[in-house]
BAGUTI-438139 format. One record per residue (C-alpha): residue number from 1; x, y, z. Coordinates in steps of 0.001 Angstrom, whole numbers, plus 524288, in hexadecimal, padded with zeros to 5 digits. Example, Ala and Ser with C-alpha at 12.3 -4.5 7.8 and 13.67 -1.06 7.14 Angstrom:
2
+------+-------+-------+-------+
: resi :    c1 :    c2 :    c3 :
+------+-------+-------+-------+
:    1 : 8300C : 7EE6C : 81E78 :
:    2 : 83566 : 7FBDC : 81BE4 :
+------+-------+-------+-------+
% end
This chain:
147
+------+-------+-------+-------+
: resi :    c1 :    c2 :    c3 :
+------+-------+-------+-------+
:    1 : 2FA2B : 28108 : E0FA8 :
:    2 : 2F1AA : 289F9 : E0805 :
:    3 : 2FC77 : 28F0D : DFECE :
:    4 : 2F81B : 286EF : DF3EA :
:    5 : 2E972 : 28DE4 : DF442 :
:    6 : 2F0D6 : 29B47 : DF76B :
:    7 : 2F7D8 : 29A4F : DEA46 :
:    8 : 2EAE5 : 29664 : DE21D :
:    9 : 2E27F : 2A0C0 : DE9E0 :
:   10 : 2ED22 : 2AA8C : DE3A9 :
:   11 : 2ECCC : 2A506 : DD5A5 :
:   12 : 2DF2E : 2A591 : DD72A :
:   13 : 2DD52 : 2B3F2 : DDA67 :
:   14 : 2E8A2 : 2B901 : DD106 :
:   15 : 2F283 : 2BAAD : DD891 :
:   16 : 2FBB5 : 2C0C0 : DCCF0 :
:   17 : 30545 : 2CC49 : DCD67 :
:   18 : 2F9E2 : 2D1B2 : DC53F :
:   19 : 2F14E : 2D1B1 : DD335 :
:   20 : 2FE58 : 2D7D4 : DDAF3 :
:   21 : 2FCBB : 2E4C4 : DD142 :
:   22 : 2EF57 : 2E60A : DD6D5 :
:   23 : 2F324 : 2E332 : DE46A :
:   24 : 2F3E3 : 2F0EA : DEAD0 :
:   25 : 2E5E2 : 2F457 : DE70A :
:   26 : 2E15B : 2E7ED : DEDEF :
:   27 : 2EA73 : 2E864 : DFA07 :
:   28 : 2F295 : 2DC7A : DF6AD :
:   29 : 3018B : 2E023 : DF76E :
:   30 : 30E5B : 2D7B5 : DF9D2 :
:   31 : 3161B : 2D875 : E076C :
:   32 : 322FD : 2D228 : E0562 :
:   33 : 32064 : 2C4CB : E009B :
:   34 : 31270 : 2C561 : E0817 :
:   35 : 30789 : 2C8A2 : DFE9E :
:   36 : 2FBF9 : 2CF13 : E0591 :
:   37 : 2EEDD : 2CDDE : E02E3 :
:   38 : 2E3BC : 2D73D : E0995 :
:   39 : 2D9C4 : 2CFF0 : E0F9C :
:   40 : 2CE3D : 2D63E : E183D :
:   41 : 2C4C0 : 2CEE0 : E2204 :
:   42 : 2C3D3 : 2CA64 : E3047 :
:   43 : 2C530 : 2BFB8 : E33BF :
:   44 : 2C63F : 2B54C : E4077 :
:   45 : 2D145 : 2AD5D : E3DFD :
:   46 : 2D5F7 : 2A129 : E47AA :
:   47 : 2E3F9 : 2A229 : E46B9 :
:   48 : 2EE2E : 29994 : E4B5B :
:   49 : 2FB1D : 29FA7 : E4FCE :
:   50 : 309AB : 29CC5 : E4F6E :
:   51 : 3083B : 29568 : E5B50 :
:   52 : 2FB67 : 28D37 : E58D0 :
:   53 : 2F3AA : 293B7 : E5FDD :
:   54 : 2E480 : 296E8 : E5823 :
:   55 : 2DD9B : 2A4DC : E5A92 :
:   56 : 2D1E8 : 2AAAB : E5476 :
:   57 : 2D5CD : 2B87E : E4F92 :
:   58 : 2CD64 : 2C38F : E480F :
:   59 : 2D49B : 2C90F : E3C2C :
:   60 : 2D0F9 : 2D2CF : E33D6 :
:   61 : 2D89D : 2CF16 : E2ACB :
:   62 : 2E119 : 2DAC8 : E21E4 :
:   63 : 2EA37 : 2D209 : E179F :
:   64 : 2EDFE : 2C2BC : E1401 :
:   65 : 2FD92 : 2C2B9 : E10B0 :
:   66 : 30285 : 2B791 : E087C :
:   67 : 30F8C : 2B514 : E0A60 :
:   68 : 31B7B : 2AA3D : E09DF :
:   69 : 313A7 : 29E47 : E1131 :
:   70 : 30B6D : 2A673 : E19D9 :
:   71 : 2FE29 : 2AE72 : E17EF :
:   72 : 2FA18 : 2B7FF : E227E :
:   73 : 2EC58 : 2BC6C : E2531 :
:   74 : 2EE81 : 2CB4F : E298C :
:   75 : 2E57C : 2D3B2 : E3238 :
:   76 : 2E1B7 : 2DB27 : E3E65 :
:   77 : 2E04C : 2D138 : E47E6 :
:   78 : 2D649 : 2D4FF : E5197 :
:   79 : 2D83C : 2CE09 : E5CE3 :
:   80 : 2E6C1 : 2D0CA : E5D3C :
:   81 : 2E4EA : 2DED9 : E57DC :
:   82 : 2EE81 : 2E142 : E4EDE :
:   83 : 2F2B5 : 2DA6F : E40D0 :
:   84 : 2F6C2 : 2CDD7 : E3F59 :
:   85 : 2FAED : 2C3BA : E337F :
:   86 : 2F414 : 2B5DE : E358C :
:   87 : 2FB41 : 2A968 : E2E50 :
:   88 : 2F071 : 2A4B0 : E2681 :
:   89 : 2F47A : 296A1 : E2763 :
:   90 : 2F2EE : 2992F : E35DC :
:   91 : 2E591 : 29D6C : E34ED :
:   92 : 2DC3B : 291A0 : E39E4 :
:   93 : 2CEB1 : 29871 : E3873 :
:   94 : 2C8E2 : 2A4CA : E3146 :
:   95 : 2BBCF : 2AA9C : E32B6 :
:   96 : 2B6F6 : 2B570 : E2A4C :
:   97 : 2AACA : 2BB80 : E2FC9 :
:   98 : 2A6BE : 2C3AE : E2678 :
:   99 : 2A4B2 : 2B778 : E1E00 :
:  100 : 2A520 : 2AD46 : E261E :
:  101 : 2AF1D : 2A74C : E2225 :
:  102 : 2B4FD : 29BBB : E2BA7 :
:  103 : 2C2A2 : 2959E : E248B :
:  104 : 2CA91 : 28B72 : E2C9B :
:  105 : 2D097 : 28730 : E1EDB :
:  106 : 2D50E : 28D40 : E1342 :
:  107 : 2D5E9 : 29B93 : E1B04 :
:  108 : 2E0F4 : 2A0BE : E110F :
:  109 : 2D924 : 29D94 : E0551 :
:  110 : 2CD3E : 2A419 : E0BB3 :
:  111 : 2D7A9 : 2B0C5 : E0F04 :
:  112 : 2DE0B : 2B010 : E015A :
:  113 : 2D126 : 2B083 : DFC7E :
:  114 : 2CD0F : 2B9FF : E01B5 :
:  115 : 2D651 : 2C1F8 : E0222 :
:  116 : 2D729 : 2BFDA : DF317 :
:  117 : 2C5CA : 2C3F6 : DF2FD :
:  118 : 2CA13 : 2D04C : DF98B :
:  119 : 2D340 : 2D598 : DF0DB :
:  120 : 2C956 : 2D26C : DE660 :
:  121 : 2C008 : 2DAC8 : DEC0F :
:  122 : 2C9C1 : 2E6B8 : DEDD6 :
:  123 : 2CE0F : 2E4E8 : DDEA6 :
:  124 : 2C093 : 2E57C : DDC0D :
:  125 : 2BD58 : 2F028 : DE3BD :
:  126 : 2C942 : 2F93E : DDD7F :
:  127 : 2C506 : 2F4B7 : DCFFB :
:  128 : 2B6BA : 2F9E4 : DD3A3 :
:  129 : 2BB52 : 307BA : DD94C :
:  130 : 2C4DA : 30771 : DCD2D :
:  131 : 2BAA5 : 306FD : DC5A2 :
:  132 : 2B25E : 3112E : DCBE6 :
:  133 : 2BC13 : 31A03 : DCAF7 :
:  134 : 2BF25 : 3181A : DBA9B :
:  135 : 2B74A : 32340 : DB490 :
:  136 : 2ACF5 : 31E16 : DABCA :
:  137 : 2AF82 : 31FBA : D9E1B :
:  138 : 2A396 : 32215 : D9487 :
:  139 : 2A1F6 : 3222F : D857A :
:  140 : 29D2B : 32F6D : D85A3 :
:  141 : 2A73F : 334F1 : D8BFE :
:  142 : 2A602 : 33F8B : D9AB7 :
:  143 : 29A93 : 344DB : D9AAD :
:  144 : 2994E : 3538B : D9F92 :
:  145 : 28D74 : 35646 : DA6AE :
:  146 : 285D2 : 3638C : DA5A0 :
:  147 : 28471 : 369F0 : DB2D7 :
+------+-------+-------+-------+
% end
């Protein structure tokens, strides 16, 4: 089971009650004892159901929720037409076009990580249009400008 790398993979990124203060800015948030991570992309997944039976599905995928033994891939699925959670221990095959990615092992890491990149990127994003919007202080002081 992949709990072992789920654990390090959240040491790793900093996964302190320090990160939950910043969670609402980056879309993370708690949902019972599920925590919920956003995650964006589509992808082709070959997923094996309840019964055994394997289908190839199109998910664009909306959230990854970590929670007591399970983790479910969320998202529109667009074969089926409406949203659906996917058991990611059930998941046999991914395939990420946009960067053509092909995972038939280690697919939670790969969705842990990336879900973990993302939320980089939007914390990096608000710290930019933070900082955009911090007037700039000079030495001299406002200047007035003669019209």
């Amino acid at each position: 089971m992949n709990s072992n790398a789920f654990f390090d993979i959240l040491r790793q990124a900093g996964a302190t009650r320090e990160a939950a203060t910043a969670a609402p800015a980056t879309g993370e948030r708690q949902e019972g004892r599920w925590r919920v991570l956003p995650l964006e992309g589509t992808f082709e997944i070959v997923y094996e159901d309840s019964r055994g039976a394997w289908s190839t599905r199109r998910v664009e995928a909306r959230e990854l929720k970590l929670g007591p033994g399970r983790t479910l891939l969320g998202g529109i699925d667009r074969g089926r037409g409406g949203y659906r959670g996917f058991r990611a221990d059930r998941i046999r095959r991914l395939i990420d076009p946009a960067s053509t990615t092909r995972l038939e092992a280690g697919i939670l890491d790969w969705l842990l990580a990336r879900a973990e990149a993302q939320r980089r990127e939007r914390a990096a994003q608000i710290r930019a249009l933070a900082a955009r919007r911090r007037p700039v202080k000079t030495r001299a002081g406002p200047r007035e400008v003669a019209a």
